[in-house]
N, CA, C and O atoms as a GROMACS GRO file, in nm:
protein
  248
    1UNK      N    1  -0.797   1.770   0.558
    1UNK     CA    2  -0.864   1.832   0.446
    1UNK      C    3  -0.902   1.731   0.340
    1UNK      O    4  -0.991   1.753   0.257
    2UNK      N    5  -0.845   1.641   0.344
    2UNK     CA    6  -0.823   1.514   0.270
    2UNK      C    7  -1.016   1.436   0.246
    2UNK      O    8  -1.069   1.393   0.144
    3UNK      N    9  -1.041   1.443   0.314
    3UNK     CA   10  -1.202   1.396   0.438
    3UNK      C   11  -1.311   1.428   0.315
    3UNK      O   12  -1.394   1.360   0.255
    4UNK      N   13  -1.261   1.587   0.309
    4UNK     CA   14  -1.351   1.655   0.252
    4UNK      C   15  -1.326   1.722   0.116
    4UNK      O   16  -1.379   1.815   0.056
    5UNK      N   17  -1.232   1.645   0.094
    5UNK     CA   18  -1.203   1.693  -0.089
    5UNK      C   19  -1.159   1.797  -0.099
    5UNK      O   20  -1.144   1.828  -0.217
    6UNK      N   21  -1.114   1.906   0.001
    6UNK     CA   22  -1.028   1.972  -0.021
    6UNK      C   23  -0.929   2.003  -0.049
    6UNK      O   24  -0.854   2.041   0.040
    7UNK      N   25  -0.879   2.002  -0.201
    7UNK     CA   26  -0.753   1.972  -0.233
    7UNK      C   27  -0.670   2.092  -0.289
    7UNK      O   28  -0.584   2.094  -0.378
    8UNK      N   29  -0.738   2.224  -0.182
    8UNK     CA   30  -0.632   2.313  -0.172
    8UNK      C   31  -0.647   2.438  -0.081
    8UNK      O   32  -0.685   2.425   0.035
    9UNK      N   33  -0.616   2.560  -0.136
    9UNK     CA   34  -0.653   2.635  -0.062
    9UNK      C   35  -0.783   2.741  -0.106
    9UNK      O   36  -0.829   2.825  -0.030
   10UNK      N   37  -0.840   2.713  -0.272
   10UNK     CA   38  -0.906   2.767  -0.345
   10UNK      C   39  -1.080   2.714  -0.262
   10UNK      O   40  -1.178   2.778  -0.227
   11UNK      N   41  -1.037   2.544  -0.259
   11UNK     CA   42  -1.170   2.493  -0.252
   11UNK      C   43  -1.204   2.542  -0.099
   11UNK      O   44  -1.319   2.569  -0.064
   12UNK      N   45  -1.106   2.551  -0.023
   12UNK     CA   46  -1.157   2.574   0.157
   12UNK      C   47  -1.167   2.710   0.152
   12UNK      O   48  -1.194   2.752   0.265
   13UNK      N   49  -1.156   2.822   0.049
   13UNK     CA   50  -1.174   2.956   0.020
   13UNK      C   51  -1.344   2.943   0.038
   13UNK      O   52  -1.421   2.968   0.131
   14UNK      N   53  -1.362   2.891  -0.100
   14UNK     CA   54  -1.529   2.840  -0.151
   14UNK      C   55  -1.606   2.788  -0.039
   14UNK      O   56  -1.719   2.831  -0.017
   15UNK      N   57  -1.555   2.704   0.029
   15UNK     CA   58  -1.606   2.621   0.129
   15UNK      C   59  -1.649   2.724   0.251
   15UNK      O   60  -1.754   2.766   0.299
   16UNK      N   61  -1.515   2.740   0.272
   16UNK     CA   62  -1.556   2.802   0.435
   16UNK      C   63  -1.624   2.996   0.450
   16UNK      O   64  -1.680   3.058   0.540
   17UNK      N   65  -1.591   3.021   0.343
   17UNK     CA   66  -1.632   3.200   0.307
   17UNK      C   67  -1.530   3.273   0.358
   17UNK      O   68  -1.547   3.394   0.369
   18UNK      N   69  -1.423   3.222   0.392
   18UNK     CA   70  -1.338   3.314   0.459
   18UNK      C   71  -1.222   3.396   0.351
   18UNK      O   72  -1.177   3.330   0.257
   19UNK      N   73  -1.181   3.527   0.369
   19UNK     CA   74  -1.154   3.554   0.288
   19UNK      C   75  -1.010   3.527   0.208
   19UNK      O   76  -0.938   3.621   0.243
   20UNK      N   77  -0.936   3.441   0.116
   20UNK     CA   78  -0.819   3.383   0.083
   20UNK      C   79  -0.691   3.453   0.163
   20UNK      O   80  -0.601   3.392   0.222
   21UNK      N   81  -0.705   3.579   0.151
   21UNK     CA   82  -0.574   3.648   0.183
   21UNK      C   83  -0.533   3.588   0.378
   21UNK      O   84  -0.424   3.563   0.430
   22UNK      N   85  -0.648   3.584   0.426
   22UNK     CA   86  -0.713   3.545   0.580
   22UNK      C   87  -0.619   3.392   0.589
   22UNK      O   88  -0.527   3.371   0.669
   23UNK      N   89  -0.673   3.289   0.478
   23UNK     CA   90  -0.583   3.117   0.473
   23UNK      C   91  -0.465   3.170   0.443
   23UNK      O   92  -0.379   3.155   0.531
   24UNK      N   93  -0.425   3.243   0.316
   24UNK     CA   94  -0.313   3.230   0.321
   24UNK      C   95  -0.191   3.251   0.385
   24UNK      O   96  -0.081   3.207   0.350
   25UNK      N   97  -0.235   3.372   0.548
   25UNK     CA   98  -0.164   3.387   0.672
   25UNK      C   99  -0.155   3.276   0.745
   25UNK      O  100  -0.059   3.225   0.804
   26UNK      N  101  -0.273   3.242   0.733
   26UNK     CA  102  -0.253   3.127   0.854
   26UNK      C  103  -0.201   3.044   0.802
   26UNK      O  104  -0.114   2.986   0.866
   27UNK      N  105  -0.228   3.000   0.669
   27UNK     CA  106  -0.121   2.837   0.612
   27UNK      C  107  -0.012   2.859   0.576
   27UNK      O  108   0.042   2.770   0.510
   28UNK      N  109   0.083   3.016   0.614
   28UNK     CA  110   0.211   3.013   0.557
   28UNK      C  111   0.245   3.106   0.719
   28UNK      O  112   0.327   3.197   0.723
   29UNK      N  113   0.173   3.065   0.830
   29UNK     CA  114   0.214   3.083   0.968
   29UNK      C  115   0.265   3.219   0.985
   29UNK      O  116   0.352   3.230   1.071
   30UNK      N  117   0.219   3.367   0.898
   30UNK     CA  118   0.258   3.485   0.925
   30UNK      C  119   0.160   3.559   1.031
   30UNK      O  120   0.045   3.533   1.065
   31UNK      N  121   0.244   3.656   1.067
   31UNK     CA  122   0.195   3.694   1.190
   31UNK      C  123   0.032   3.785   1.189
   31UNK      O  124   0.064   3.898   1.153
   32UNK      N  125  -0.106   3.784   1.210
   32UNK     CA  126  -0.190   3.826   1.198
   32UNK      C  127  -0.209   3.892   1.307
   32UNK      O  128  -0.205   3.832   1.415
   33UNK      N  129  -0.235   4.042   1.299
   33UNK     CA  130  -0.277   4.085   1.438
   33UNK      C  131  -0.410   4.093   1.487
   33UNK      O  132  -0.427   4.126   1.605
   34UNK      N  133  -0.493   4.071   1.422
   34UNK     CA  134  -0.617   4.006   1.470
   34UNK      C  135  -0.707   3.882   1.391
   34UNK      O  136  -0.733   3.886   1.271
   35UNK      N  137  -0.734   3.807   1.452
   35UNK     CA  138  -0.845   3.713   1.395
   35UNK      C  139  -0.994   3.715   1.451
   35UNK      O  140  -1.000   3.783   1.554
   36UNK      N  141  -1.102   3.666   1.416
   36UNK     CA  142  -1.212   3.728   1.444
   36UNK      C  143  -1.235   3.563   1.478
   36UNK      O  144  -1.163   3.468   1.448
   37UNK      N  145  -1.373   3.566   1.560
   37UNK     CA  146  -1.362   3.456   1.632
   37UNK      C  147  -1.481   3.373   1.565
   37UNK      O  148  -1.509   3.267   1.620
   38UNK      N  149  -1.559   3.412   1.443
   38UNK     CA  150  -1.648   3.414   1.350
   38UNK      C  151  -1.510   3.342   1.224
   38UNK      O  152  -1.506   3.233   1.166
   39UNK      N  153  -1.468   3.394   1.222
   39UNK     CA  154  -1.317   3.371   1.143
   39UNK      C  155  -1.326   3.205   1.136
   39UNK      O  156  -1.383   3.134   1.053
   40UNK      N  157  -1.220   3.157   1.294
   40UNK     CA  158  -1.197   3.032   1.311
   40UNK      C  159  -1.330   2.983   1.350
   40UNK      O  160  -1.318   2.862   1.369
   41UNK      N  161  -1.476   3.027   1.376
   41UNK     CA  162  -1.552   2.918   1.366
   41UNK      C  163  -1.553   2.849   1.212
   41UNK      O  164  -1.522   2.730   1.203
   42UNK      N  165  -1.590   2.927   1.091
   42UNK     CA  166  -1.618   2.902   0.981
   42UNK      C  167  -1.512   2.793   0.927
   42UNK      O  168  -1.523   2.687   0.864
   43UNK      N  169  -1.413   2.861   0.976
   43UNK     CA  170  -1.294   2.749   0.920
   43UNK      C  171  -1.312   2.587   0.967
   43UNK      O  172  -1.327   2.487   0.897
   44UNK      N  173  -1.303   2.606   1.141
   44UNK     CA  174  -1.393   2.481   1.210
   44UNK      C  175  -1.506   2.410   1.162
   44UNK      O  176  -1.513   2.287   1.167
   45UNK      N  177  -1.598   2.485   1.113
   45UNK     CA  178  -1.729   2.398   1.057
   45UNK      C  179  -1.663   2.320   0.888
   45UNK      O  180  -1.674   2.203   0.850
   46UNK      N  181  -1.590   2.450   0.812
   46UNK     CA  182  -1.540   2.321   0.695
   46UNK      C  183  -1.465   2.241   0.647
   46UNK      O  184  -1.465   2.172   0.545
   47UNK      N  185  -1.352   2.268   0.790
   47UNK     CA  186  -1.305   2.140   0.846
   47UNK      C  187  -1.324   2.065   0.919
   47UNK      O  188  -1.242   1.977   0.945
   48UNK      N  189  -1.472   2.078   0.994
   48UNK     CA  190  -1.508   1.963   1.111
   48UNK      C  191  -1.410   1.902   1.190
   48UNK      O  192  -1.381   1.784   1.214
   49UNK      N  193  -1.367   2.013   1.225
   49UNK     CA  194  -1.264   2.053   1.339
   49UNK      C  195  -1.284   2.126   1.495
   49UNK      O  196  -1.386   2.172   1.546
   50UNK      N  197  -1.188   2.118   1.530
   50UNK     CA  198  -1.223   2.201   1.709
   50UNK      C  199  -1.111   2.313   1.685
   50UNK      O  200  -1.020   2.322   1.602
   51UNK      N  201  -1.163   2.410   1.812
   51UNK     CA  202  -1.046   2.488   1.743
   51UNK      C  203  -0.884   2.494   1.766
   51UNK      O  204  -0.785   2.544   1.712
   52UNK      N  205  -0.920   2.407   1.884
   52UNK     CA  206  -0.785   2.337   1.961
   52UNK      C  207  -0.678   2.276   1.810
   52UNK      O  208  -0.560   2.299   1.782
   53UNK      N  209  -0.768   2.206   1.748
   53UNK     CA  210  -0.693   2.173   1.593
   53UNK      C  211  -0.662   2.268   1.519
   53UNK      O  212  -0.574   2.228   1.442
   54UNK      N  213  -0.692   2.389   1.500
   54UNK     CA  214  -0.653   2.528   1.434
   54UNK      C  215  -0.565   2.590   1.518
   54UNK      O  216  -0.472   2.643   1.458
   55UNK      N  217  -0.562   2.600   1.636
   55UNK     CA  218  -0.446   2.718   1.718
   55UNK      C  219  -0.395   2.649   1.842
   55UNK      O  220  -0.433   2.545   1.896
   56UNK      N  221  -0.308   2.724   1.869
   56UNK     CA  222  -0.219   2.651   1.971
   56UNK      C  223  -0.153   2.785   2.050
   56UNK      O  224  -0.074   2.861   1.994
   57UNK      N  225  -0.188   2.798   2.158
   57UNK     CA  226  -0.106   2.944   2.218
   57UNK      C  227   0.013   2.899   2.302
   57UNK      O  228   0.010   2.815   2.392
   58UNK      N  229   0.130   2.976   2.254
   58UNK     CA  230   0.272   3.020   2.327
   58UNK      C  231   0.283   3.133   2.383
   58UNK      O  232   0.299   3.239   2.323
   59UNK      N  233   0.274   3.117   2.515
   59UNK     CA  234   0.315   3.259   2.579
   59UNK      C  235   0.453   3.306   2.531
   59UNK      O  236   0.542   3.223   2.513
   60UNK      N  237   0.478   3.470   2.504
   60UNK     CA  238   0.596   3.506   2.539
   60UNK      C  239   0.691   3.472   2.633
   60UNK      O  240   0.667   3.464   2.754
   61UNK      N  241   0.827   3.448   2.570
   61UNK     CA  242   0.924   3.418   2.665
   61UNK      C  243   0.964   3.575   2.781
   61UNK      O  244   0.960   3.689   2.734
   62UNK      N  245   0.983   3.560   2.858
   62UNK     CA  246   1.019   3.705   2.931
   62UNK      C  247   1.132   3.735   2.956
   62UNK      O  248   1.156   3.843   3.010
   0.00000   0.00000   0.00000
């Protein structure tokens, strides 16, 4: 975030259009039951990121 002067969670609010309450799940890792896939592009473009760098999937243990 550093890259791009983002020096919080206000400016990548502004930046990316996504809606704050939306970052603040994901940057404090609570559980979301859906994300939209429009969602993590936007985030991707204003972090010039992949989305492999935003998510990471764990299967359930069984």
């Amino acid at each position: 975030m550093v890259d791009k002067e983002i020096k919080g969670i206000s400016d990548l609010v502004k930046l990316s259009g996504v809606a704050r309450n939306t970052i603040l799940k994901l940057y404090r890792e609570q559980e979301l039951s859906t994300i939209r896939m429009g969602t993590l592009t936007k985030l991707c473009d204003a972090l010039d990121c992949s989305l492999s760098d935003l998510i990471e999937y764990t299967p359930d243990e069984k």
